[in-house]
DRENPA-3360 file (N, C-alpha, C; in nm, 2 decimals, always signed):
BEGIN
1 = XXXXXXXX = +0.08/-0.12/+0.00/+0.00/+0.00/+0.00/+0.09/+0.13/+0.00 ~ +0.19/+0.10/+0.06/+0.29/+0.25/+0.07/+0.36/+0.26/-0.02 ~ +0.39/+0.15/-0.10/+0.42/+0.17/-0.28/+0.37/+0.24/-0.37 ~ +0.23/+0.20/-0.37/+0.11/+0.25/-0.44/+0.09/+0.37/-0.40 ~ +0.08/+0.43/-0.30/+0.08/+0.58/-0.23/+0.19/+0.62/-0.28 ~ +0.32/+0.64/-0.22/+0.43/+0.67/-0.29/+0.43/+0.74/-0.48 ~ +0.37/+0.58/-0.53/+0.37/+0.62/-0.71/+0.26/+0.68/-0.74 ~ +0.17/+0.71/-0.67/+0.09/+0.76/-0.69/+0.11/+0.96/-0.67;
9 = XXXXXXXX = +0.20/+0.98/-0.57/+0.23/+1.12/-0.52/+0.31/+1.13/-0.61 ~ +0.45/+1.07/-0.66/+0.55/+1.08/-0.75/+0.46/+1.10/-0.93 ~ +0.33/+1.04/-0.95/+0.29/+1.06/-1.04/+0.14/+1.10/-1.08 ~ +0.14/+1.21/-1.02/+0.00/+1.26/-0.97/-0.08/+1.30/-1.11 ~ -0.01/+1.35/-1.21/-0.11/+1.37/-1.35/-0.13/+1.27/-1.44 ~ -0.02/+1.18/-1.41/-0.08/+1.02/-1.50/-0.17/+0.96/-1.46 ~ -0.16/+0.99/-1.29/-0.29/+0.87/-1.24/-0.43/+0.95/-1.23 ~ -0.38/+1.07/-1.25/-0.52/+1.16/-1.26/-0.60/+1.15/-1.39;
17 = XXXXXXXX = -0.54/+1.17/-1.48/-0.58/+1.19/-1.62/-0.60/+1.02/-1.68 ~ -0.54/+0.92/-1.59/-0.62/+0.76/-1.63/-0.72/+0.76/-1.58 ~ -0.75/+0.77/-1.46/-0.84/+0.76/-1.37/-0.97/+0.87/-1.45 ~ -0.96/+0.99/-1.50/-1.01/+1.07/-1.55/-1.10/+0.96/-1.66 ~ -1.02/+0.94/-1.74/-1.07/+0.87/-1.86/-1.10/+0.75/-1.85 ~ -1.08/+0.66/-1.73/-1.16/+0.52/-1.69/-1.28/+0.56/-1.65 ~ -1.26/+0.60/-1.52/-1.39/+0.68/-1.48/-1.52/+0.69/-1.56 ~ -1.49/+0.81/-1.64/-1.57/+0.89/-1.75/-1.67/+0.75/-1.86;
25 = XXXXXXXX = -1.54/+0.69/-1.90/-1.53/+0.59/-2.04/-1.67/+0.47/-1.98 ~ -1.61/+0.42/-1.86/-1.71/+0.35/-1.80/-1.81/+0.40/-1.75 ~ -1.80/+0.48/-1.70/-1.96/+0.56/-1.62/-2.06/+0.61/-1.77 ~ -1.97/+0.62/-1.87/-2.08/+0.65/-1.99/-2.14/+0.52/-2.11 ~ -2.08/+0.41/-2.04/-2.17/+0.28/-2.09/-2.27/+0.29/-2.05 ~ -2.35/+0.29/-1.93/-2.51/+0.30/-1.96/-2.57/+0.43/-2.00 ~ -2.51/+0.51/-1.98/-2.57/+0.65/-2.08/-2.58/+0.61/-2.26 ~ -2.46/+0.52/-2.30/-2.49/+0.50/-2.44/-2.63/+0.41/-2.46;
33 = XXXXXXXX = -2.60/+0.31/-2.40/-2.67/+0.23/-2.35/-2.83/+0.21/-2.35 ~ -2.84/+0.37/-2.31/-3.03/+0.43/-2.28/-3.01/+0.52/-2.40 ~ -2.88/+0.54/-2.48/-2.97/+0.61/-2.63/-2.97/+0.74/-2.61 ~ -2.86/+0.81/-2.49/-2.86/+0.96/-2.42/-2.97/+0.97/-2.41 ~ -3.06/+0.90/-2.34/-3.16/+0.93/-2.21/-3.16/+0.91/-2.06 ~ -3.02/+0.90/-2.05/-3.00/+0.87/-1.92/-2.93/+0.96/-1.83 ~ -2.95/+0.99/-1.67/-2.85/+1.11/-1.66/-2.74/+1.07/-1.68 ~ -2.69/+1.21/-1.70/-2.48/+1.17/-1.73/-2.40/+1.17/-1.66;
41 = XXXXXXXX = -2.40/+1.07/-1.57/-2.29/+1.06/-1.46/-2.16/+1.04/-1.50 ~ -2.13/+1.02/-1.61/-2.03/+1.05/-1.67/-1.90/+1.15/-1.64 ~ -2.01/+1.29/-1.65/-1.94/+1.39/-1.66/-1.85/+1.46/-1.55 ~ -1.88/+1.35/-1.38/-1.77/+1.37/-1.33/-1.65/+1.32/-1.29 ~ -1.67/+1.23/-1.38/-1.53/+1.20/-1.37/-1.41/+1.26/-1.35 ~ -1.36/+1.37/-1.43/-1.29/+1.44/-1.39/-1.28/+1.51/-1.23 ~ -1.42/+1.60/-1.18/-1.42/+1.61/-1.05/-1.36/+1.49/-0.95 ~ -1.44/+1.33/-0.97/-1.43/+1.23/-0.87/-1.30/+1.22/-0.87;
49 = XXXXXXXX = -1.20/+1.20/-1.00/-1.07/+1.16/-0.99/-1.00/+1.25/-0.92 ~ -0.98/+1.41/-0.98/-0.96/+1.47/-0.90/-0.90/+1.45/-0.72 ~ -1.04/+1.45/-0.69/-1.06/+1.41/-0.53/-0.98/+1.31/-0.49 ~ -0.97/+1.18/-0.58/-0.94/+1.07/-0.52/-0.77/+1.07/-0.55 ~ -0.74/+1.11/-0.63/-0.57/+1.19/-0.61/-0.51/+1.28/-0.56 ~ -0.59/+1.29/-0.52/-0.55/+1.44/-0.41/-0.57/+1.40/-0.29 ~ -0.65/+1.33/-0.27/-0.64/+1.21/-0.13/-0.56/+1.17/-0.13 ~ -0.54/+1.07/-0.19/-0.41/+0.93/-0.22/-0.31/+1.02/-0.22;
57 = XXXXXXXX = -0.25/+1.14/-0.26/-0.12/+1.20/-0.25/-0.14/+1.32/-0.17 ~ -0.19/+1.36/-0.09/-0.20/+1.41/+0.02/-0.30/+1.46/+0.15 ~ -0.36/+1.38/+0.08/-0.52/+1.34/+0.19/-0.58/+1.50/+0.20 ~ -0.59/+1.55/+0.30/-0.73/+1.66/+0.30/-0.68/+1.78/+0.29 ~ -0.52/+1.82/+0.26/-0.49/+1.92/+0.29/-0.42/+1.92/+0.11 ~ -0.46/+1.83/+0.06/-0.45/+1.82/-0.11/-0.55/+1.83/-0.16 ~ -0.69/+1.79/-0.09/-0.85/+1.82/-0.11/-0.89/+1.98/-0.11 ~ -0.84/+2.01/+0.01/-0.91/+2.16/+0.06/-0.92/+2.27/-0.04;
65 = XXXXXXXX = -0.77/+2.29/-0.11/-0.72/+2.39/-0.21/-0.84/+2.41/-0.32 ~ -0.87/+2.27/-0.35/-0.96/+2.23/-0.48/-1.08/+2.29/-0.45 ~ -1.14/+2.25/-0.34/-1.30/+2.27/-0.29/-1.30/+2.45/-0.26 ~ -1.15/+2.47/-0.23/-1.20/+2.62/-0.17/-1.17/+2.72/-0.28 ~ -1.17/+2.68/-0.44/-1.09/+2.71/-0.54/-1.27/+2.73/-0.59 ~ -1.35/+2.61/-0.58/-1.47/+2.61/-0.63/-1.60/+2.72/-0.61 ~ -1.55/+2.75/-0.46/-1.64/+2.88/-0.39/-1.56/+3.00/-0.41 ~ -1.45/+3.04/-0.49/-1.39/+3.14/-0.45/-1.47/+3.24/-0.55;
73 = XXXXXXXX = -1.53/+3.37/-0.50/-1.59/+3.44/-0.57/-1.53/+3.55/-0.56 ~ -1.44/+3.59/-0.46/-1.41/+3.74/-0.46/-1.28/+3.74/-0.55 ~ -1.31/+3.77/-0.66/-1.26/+3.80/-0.75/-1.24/+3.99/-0.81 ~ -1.19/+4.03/-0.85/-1.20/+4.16/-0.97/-1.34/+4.14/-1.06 ~ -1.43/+4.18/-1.03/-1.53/+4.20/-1.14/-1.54/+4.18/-1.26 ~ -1.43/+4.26/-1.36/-1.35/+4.21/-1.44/-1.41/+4.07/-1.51 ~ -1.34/+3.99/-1.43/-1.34/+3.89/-1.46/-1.48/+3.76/-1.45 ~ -1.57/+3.84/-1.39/-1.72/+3.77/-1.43/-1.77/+3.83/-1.55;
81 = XXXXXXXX = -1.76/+3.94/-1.60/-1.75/+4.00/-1.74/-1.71/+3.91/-1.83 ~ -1.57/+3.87/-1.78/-1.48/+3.78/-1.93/-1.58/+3.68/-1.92 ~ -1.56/+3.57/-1.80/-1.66/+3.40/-1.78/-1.75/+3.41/-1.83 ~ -1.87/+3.58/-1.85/-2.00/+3.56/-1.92/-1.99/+3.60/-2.00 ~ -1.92/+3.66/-2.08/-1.94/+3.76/-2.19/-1.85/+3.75/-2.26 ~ -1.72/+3.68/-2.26/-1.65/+3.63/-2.41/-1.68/+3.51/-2.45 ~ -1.78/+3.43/-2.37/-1.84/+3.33/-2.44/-1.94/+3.36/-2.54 ~ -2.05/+3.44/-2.46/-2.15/+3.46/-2.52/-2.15/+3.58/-2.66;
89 = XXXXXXXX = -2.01/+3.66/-2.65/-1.95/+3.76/-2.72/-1.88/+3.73/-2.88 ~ -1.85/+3.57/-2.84/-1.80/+3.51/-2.92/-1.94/+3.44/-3.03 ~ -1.96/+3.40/-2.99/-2.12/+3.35/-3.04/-2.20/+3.37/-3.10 ~ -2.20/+3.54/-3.07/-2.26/+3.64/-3.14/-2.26/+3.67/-3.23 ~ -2.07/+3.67/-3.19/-1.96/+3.78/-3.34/-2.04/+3.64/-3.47 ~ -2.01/+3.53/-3.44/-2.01/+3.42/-3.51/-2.15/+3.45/-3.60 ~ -2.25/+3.47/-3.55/-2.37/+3.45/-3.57/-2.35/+3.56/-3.69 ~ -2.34/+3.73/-3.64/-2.36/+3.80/-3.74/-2.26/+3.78/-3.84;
97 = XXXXXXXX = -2.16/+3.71/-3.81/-2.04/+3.71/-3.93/-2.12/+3.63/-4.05 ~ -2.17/+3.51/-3.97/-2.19/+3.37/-4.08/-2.27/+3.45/-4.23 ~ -2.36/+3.51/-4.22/-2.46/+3.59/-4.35/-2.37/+3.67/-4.40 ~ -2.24/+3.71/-4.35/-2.16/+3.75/-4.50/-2.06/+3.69/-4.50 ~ -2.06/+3.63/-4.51/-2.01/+3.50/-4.57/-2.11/+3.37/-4.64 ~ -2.24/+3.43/-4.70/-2.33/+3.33/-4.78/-2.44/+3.24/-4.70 ~ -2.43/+3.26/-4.57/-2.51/+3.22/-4.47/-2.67/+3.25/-4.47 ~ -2.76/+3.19/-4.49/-2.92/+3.28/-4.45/-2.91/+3.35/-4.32;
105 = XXXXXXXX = -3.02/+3.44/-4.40/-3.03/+3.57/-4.18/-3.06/+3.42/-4.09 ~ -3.02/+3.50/-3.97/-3.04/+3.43/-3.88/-3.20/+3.39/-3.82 ~ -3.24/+3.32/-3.77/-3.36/+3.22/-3.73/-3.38/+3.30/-3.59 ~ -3.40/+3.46/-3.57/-3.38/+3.49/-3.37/-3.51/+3.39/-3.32 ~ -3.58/+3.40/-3.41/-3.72/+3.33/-3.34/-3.68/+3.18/-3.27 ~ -3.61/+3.10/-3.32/-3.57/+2.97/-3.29/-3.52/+2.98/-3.12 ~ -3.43/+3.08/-3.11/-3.40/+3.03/-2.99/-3.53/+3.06/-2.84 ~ -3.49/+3.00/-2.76/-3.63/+3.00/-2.65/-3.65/+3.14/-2.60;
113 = XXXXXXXX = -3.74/+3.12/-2.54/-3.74/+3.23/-2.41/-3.70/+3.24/-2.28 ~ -3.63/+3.29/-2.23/-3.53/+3.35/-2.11/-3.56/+3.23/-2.01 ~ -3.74/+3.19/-1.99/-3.78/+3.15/-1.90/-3.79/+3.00/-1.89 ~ -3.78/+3.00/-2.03/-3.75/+2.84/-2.08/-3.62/+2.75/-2.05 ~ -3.53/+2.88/-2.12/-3.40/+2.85/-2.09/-3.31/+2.85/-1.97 ~ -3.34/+2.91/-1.90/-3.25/+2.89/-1.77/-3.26/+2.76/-1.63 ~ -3.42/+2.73/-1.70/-3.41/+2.60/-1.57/-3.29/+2.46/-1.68 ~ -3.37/+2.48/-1.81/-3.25/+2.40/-1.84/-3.10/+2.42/-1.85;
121 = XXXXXXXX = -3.02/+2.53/-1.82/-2.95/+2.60/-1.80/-2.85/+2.55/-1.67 ~ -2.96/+2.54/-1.58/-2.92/+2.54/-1.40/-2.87/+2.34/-1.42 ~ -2.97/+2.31/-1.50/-2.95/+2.13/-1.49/-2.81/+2.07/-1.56 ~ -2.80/+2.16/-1.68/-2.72/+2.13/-1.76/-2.55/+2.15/-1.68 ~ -2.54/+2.28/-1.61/-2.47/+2.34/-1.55/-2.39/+2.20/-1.45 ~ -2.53/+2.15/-1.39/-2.48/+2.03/-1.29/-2.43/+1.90/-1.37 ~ -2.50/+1.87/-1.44/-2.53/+1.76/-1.49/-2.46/+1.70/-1.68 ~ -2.40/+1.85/-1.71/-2.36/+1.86/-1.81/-2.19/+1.90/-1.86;
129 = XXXXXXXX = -2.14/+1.89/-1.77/-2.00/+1.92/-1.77/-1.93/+1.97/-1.67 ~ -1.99/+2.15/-1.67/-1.92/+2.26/-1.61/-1.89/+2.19/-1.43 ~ -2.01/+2.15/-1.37/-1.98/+2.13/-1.23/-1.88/+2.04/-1.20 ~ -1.92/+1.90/-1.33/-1.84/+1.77/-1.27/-1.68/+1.79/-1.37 ~ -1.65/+1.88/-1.47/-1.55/+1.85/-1.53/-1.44/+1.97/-1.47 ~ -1.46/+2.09/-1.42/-1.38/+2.16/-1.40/-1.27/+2.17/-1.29 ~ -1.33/+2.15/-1.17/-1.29/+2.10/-1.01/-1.18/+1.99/-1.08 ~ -1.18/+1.94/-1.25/-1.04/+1.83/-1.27/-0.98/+1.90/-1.33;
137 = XXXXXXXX = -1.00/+1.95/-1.42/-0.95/+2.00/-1.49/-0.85/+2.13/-1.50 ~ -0.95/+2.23/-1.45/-0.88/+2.34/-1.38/-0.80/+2.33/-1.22 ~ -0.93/+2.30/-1.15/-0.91/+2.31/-0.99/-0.75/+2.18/-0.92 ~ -0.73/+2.07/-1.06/-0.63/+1.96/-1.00/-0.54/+1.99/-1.07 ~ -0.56/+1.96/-1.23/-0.46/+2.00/-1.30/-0.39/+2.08/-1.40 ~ -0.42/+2.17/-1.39/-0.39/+2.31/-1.41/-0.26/+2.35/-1.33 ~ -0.30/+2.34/-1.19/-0.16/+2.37/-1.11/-0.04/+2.26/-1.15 ~ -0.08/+2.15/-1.14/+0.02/+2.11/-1.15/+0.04/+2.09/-1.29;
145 = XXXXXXXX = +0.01/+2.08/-1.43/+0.06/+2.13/-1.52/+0.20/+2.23/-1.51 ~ +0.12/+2.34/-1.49/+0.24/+2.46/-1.46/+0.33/+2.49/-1.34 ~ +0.35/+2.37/-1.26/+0.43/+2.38/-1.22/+0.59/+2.32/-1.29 ~ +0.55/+2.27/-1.38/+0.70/+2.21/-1.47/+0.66/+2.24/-1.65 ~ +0.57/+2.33/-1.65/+0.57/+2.33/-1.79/+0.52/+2.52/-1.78 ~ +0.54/+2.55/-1.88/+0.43/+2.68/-1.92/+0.34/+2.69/-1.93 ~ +0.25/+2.83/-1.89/+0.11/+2.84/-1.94/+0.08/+2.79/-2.08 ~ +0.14/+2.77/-2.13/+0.09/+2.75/-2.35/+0.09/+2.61/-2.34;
153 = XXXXXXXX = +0.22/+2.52/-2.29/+0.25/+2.43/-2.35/+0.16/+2.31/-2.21 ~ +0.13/+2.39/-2.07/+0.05/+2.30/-1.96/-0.13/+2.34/-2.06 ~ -0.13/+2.45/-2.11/-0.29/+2.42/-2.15/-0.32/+2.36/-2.32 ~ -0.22/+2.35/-2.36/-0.25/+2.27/-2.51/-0.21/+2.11/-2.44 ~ -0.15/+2.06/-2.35/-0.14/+1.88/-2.29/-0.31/+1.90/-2.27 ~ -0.36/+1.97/-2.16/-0.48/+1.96/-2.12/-0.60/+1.98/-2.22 ~ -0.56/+2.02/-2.29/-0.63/+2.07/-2.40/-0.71/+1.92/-2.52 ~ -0.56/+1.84/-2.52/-0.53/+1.77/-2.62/-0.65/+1.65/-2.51;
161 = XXXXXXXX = -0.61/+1.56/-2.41/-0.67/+1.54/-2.30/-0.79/+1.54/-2.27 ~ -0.83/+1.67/-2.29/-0.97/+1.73/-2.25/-1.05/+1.66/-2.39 ~ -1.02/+1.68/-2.54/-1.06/+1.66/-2.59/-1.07/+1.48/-2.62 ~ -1.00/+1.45/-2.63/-1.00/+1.28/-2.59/-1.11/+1.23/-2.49 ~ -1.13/+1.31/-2.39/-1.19/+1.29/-2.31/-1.33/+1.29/-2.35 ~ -1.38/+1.32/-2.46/-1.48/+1.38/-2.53/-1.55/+1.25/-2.61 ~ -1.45/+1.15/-2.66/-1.48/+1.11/-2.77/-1.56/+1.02/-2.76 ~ -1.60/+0.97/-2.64/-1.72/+0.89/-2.64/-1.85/+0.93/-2.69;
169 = XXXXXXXX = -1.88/+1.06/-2.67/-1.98/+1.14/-2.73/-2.02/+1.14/-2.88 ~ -1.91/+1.05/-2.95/-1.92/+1.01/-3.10/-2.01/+0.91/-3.13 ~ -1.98/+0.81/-3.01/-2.08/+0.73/-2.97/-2.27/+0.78/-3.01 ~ -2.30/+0.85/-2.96/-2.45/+0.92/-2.92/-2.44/+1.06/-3.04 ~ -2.38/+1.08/-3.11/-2.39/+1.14/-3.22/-2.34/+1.28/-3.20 ~ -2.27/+1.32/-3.09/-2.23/+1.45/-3.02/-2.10/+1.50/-3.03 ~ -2.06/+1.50/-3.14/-1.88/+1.46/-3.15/-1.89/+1.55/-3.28 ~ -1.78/+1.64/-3.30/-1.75/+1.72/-3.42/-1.61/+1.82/-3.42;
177 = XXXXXXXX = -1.59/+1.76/-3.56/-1.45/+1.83/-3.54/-1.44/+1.97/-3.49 ~ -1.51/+2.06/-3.51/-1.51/+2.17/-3.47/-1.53/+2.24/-3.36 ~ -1.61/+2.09/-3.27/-1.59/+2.10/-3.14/-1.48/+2.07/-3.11 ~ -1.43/+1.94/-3.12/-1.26/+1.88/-3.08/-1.20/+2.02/-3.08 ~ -1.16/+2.05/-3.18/-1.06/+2.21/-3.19/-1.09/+2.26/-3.11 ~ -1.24/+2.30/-3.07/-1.27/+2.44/-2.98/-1.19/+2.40/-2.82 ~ -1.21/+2.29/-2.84/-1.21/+2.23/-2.66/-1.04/+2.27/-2.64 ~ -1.00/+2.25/-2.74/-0.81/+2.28/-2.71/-0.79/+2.39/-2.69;
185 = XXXXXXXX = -0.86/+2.47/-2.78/-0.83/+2.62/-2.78/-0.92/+2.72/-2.67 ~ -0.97/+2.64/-2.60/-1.11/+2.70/-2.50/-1.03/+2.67/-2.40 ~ -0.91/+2.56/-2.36/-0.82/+2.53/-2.29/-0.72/+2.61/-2.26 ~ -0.70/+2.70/-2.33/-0.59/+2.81/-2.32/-0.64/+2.93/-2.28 ~ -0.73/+2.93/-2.30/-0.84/+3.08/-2.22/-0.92/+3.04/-2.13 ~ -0.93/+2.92/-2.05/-0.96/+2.87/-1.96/-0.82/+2.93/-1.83 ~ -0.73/+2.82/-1.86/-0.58/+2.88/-1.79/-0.57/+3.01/-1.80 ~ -0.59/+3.10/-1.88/-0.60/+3.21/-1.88/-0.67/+3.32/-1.72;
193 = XXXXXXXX = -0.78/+3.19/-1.77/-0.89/+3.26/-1.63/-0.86/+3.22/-1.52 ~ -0.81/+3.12/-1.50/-0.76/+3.02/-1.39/-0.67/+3.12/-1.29 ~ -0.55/+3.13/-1.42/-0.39/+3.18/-1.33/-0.43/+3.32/-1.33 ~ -0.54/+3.42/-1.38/-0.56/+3.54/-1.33/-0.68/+3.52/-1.18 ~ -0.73/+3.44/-1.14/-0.83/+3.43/-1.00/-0.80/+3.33/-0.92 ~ -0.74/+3.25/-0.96/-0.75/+3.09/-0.87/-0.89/+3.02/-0.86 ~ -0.98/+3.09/-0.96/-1.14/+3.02/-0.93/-1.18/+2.95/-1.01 ~ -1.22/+2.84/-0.98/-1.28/+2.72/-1.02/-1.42/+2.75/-1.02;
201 = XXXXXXXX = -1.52/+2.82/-0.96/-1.61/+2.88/-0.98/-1.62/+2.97/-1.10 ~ -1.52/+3.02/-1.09/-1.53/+3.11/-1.27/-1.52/+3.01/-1.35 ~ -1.41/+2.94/-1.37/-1.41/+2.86/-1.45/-1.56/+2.79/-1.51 ~ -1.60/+2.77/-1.42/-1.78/+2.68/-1.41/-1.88/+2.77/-1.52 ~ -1.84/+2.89/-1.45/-1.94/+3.02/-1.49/-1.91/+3.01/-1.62 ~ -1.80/+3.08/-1.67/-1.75/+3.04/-1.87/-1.78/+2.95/-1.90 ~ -1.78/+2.81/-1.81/-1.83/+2.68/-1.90/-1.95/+2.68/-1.95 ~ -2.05/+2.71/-1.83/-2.18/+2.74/-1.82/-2.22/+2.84/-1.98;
209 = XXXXXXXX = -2.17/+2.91/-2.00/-2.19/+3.03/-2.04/-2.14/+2.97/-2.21 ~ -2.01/+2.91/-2.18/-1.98/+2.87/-2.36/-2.07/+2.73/-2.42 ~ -2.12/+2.68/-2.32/-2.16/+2.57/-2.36/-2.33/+2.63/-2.38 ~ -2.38/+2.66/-2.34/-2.56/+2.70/-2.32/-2.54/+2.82/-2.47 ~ -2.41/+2.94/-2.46/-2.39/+3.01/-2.63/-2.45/+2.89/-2.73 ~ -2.37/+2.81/-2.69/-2.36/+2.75/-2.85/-2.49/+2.62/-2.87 ~ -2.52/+2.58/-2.76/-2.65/+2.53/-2.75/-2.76/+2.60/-2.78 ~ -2.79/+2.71/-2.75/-2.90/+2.79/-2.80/-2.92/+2.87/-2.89;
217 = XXXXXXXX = -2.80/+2.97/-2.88/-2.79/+3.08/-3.03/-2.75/+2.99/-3.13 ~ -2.70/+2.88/-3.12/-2.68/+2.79/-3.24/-2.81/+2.78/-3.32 ~ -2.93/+2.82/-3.28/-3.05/+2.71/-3.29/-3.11/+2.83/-3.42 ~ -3.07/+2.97/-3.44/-3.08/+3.04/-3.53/-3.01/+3.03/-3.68 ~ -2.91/+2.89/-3.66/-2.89/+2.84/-3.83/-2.88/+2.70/-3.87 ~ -2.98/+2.65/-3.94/-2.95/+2.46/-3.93/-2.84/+2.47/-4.02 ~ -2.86/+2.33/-4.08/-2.77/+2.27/-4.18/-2.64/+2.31/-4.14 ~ -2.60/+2.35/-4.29/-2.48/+2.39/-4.32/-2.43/+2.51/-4.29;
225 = XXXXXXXX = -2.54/+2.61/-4.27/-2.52/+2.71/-4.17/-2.49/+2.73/-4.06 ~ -2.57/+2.61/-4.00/-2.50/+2.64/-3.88/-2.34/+2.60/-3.83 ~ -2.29/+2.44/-3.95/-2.13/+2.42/-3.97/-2.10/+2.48/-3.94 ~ -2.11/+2.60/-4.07/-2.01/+2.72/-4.09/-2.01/+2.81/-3.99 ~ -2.12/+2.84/-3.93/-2.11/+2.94/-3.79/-2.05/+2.89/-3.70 ~ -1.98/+2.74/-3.69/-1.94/+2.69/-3.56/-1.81/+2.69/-3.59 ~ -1.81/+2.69/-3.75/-1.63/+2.72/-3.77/-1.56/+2.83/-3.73 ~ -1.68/+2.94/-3.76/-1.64/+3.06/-3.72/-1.61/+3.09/-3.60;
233 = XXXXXXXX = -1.68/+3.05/-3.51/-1.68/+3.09/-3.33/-1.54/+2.98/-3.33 ~ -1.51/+2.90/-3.40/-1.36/+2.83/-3.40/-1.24/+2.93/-3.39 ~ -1.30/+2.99/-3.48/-1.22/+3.07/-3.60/-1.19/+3.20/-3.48 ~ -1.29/+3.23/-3.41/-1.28/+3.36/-3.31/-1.15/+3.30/-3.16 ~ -1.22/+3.22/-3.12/-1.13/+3.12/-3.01/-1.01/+3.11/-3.05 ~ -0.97/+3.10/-3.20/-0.85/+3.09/-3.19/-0.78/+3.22/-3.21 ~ -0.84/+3.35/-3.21/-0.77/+3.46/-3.24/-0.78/+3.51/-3.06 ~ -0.89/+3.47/-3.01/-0.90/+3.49/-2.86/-0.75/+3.42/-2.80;
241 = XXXXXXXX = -0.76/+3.31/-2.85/-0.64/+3.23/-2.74/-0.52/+3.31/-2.81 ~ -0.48/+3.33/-2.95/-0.33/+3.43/-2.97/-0.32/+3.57/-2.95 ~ -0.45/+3.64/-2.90/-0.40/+3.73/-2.82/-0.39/+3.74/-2.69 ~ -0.43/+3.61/-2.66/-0.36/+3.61/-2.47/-0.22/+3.58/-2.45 ~ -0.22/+3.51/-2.56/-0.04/+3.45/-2.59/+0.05/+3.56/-2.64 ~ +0.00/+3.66/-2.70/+0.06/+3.78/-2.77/+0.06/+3.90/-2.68 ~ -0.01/+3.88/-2.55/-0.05/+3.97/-2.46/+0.06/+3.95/-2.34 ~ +0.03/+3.82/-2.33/+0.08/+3.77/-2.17/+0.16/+3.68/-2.17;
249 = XXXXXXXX = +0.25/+3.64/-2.31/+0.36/+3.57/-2.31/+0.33/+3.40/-2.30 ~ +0.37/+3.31/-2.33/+0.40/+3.21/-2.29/+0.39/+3.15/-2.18 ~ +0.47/+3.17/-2.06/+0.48/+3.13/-1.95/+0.37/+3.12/-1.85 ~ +0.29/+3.22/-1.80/+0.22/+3.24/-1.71/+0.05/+3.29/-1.74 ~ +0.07/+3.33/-1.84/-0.04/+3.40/-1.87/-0.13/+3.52/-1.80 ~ -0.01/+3.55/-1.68/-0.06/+3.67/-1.64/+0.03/+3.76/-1.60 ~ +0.02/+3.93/-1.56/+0.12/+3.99/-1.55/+0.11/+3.97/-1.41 ~ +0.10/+3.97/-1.31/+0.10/+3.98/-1.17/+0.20/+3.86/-1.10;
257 = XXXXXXXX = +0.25/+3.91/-1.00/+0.33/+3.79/-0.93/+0.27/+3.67/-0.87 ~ +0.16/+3.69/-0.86/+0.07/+3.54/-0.77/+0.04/+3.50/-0.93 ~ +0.07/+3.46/-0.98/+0.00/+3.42/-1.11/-0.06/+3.27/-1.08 ~ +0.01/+3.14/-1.10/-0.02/+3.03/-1.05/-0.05/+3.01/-0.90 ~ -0.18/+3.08/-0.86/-0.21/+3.08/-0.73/-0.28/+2.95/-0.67 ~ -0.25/+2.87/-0.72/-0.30/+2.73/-0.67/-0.17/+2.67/-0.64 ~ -0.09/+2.64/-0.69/+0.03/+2.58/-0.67/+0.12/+2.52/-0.53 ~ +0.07/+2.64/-0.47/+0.15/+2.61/-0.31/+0.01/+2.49/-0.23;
265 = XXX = -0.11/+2.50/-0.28/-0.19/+2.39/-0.23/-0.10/+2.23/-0.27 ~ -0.05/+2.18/-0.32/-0.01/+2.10/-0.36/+0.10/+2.01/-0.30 ~ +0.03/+1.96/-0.27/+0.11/+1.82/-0.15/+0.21/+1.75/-0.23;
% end
């Protein structure tokens, strides 16, 4: 047992990121199973592993960092702006770009009403990614990424990762190149938001916010229109992620000295 502890502290992102993808891989057999009518317990895997490696390499004072990373709200203002609004900013741009570029006007009528949308909104939130994938992704490994790598080259591993992590969803017909891409590059302005707050709660909030963008205002172009509009909000993400890289360098992704403010939690 003190072997297994041991390799497990000496190798905290391999056993995170297998466990990530056992987890996930198997907990979404009976979701395929019921034909995506089932809830998606799936989607925490990343949280559960999380947890259970941060126990195993340093029990509760390797837990605490994560959980209190989740509630941290006192943040710069700022930066609830970015989590809501370069998601939904991005989505937008997409939308009005797509019609010049050969696209039909947009469908505003298609998407719901406010009142419609937010209970599904609140479920999706729990039950659709943002709650159960971030707390791993960001809140475990994120820090330790950058602790031996740079901001660019710790969020394109996670990036690459993150996306893998996805591909069962090809399975149930949810899988698209243009999503794959996004997830890498949504990875780099994630760390972005990360090493400027230390919040895993923001993090949640952008998730919330890029995933429900593109689930709803998507609903204003079918077909082939809507492709092209998902290329585009591709196409934006990735001019988002090289000016953070063009802004704030390589390394850290931010100007301030606490940058990687998770790091010292790390047992």
């Amino acid at each position: 047992m003190t072997s297994f502890l041991s390799l497990v502290r000496r190798h905290q992102l391999i056993a995170f990121f297998s466990l990530a993808l056992g987890l996930t891989w198997l907990a979404f057999v009976p979701f395929y199973l019921s034909h995506g009518d089932s809830i998606p317990w799936f989607t925490f895997g990343p949280m559960v592993s999380g947890f259970i490696v941060s126990g195993l390499a340093g029990g509760w004072g390797a837990i605490k960092p994560v959980l209190a990373s989740m509630v941290k709200w006192r943040v710069r203002p700022v930066w609830y702006l970015v989590a809501l609004g370069l998601p939904f900013g991005a989505q937008l741009a997409s939308i009005l770009i797509n019609p010049l570029l050969g696209a039909a006007v947009p469908t505003w009528g298609n998407i719901p009403a406010l009142s419609e949308m937010l209970p599904i909104i609140a479920l999706y939130a729990v039950f659709s990614g943002p709650l159960g994938e971030e707390p791993g992704w960001r809140g475990f490994a994120t820090p330790r990424l950058l602790s031996s790598h740079s901001a660019l080259a710790g969020s394109l591993i996670l990036g690459v990762i993150w996306a893998i992590w996805h591909l069962p969803l090809g399975l149930v017909g949810d899988l698209s190149l243009y999503g794959t891409i996004n997830v890498v590059l949504a990875a780099i302005v994630f760390t972005w938001l990360y090493q400027n707050t230390g919040s895993v709660l923001l993090a949640i909030i952008m998730h919330v916010t890029h995933q429900n963008s593109v689930r709803f205002l998507g609903k204003v172009f079918t077909g082939g229109d809507y492709v092209q509009q998902q290329w585009i909000g591709v196409a934006i993400w990735a001019v988002i992620a090289l000016a953070i890289v063009a802004c704030y360098g390589t390394e850290r992704f931010a100007h301030r000295s606490k940058a990687r403010v998770a790091i010292a939690g790390i047992a």
